[in-house]
N, C-alpha and C positions, 0 to 999 in steps of 0.2 A: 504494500500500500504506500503510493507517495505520501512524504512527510511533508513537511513544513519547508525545508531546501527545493524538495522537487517541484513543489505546487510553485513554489515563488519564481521559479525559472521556467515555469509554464507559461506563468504569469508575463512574466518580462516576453515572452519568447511571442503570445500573440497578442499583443497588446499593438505593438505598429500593426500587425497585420487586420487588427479587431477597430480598432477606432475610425471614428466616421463612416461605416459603414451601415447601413438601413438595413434592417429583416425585412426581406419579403414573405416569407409566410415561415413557417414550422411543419415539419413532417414527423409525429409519433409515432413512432413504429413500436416499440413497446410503452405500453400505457402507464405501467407501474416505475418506471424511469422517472416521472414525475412527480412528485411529494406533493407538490403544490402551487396551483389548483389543481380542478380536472384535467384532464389532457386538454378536452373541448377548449373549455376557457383560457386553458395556456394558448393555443392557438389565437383564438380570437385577441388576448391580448397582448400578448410578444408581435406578430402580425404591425409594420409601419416603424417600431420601436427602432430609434439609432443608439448605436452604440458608442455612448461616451465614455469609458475608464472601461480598465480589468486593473483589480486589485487580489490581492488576497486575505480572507482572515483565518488563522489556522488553517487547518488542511482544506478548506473553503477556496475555489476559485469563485469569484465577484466578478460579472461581467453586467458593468452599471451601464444603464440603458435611458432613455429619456424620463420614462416615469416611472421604472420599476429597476429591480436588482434580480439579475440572473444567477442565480448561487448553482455551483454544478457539486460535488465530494466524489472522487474518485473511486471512491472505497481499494477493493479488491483489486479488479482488474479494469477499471476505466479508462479512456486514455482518449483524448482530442485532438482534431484532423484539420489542416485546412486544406481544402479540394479546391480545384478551379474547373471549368468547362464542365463537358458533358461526364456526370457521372453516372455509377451503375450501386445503389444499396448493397452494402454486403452484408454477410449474416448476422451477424452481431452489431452492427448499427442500431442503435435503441431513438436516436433523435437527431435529427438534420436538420439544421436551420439556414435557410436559402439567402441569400445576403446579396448588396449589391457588390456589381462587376467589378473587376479590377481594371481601369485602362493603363494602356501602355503607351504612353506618351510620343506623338511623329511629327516631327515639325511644328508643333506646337500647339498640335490637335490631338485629341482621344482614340484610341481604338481600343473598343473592348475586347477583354480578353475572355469573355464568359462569365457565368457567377462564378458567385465565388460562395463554398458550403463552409459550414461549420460541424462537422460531424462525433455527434457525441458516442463514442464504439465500447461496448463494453460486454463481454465473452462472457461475464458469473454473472450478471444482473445485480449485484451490490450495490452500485452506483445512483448517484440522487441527483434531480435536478429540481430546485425550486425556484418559481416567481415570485417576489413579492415587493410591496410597495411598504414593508416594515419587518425592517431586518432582525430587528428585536424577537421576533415571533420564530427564527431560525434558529439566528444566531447569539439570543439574549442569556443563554445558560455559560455561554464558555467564558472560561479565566482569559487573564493578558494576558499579551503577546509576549513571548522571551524576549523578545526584543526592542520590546516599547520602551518609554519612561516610565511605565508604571512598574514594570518588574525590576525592582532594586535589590538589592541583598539583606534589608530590614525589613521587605514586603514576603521575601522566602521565610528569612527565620522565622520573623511570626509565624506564618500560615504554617508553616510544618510543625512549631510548639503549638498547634491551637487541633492539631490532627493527630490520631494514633492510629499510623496506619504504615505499611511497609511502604520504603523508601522509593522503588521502582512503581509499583502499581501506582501509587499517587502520582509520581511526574506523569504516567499514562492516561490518568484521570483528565479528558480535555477542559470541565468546569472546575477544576484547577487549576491546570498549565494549558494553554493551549497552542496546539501545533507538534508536540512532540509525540514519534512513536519509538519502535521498538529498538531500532538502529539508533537513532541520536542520543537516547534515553541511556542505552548499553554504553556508548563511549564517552557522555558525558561524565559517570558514575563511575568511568576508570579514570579519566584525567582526574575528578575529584578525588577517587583515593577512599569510596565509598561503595561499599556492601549493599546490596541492590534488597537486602532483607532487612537492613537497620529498618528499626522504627523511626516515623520521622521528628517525634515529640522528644528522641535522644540525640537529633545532631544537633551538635554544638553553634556557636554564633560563626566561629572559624570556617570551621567545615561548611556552612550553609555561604559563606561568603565566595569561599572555594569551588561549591556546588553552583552558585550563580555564574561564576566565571568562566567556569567550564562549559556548561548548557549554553550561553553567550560565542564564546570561543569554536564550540563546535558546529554550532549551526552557521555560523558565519561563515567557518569555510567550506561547511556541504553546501553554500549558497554559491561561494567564489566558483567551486566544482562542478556549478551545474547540479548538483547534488551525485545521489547514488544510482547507479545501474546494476541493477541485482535484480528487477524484475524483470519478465519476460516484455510488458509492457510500458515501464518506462522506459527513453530510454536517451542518451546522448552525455549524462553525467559520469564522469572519474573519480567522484569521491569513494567507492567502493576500492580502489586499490590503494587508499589510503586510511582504511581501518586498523583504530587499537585493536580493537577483541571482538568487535561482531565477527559472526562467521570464521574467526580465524580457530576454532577448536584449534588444540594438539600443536599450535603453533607457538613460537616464543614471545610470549611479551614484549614490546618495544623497550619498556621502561628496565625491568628487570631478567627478563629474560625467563621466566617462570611460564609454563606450557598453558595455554589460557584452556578455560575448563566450559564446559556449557552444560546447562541444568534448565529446568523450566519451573517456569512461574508464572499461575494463572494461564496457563495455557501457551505463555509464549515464551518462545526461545530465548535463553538468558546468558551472557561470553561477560568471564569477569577472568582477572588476576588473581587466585589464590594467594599471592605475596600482597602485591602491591590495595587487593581490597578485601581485606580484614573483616571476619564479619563484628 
């Protein structure tokens, strides 16, 4: 599932290609792809909407529109297309949004190039697209951003003395933290120097400062990298060949050289240092 690096370089990546251009209609091809509204309604009112921003909040792509807010979540396996010309649906396409043409500029005049799609493709149906004109109704439950002004290293300590709950699941918690999943979570927890099982009502002021810095530090450069390519579906990022301890089972620690170990927790895969993260 893209994290919080990969959505932001999605973000960046269609945003020239997205802005100022007009939907000409919306084509649902799976019904349940849509959260909200009905399909119907999605149609009728996406339908004329130009598209001004793509942002993102947490794993949320934001594709802000004249009067409404496009929210797409990748989930599982989602992943977005821009097409030009004559296209042909393929099987896993859940929603196609028909946009205007690209021209190619000749002498100082237009020739189009075809529309131009937006195709929303996604192989497990996990994936969600909402419309709305109040983001609060989506998006109102999730914590800040890591990398807002709001998330300081006083805004951590508290919130982790104010919870008694394991240190890894709660960064997972996105009305927590939002944006972080399983890979960022793994390597920030080693750069910190911190046991993915500690309680978070026991780390210290230090350690949470340390834990800020790190969560900061790592996402920042799964951003610079494009983020990770580890999925089948994401794809164009190299921060995957510069991981601490995800995926690197039986490998040596960067820091100490201690074979990193993997265990699971709540269900999900978990690469820690035995030396370097003490439980």
């Amino acid at each position: 599932m893209p994290e919080l690096p990969e959505v932001e370089t999605i973000a960046r990546i269609l945003r020239p290609e997205l802005i100022g251009r007009r939907i000409l209609e919306a084509d649902v091809r799976w019904a349940r792809s849509v959260a909200m509204p009905s399909s119907k309604k999605f149609k009728e009112q996406i339908k004329g909407q130009e598209i001004v921003g793509v942002a993102r909040r947490a794993k949320f792509l934001n594709i802000q529109l004249t009067t409404y807010d496009l929210l797409i979540h990748l989930r599982m396996s989602g992943d977005l297309l821009i097409k030009q010309g004559k296209i042909k649906p393929e099987k896993h396409d859940r929603l196609i949004l028909v946009l205007t043409p690209t021209l190619l500029p000749i002498f100082g005049e237009g020739k189009e190039l075809g529309k131009t799609y937006l195709v929303f493709n996604d192989t497990r149906k996990f994936g969600r697209v909402w419309l709305t004109d109040d983001l609060e109704k989506v998006l109102g439950k999730l914590g800040p951003e890591p990398l807002s002004a709001d998330f300081t290293p006083y805004w951590l300590y508290d919130s982790l003395q104010h919870r008694h709950r394991q240190l890894k699941p709660l960064l997972l918690d996105q009305t927590f933290l939002a944006g972080l999943g399983n890979i960022y979570t793994d390597e920030a927890l080693h750069m910190a120097k911190l046991h993915p099982l500690v309680l978070s009502d026991s780390v210290t002021r230090k350690q949470a400062e340390r834990l800020h810095q790190a969560i900061q530090a790592i996402l920042q450069e799964g951003i610079r990298r494009n983020g990770a390519s580890i999925d089948w579906v994401y794809r164009g990022g190299d921060f995957q060949n510069h991981f601490r301890v995800y995926g690197r089972e039986g490998e040596p620690c960067p820091v100490c050289g201690t074979k990193i170990k993997k265990f699971v927790i709540g269900q999900r895969g978990t690469h820690i240092c035995p030396h370097c993260q003490k439980g």
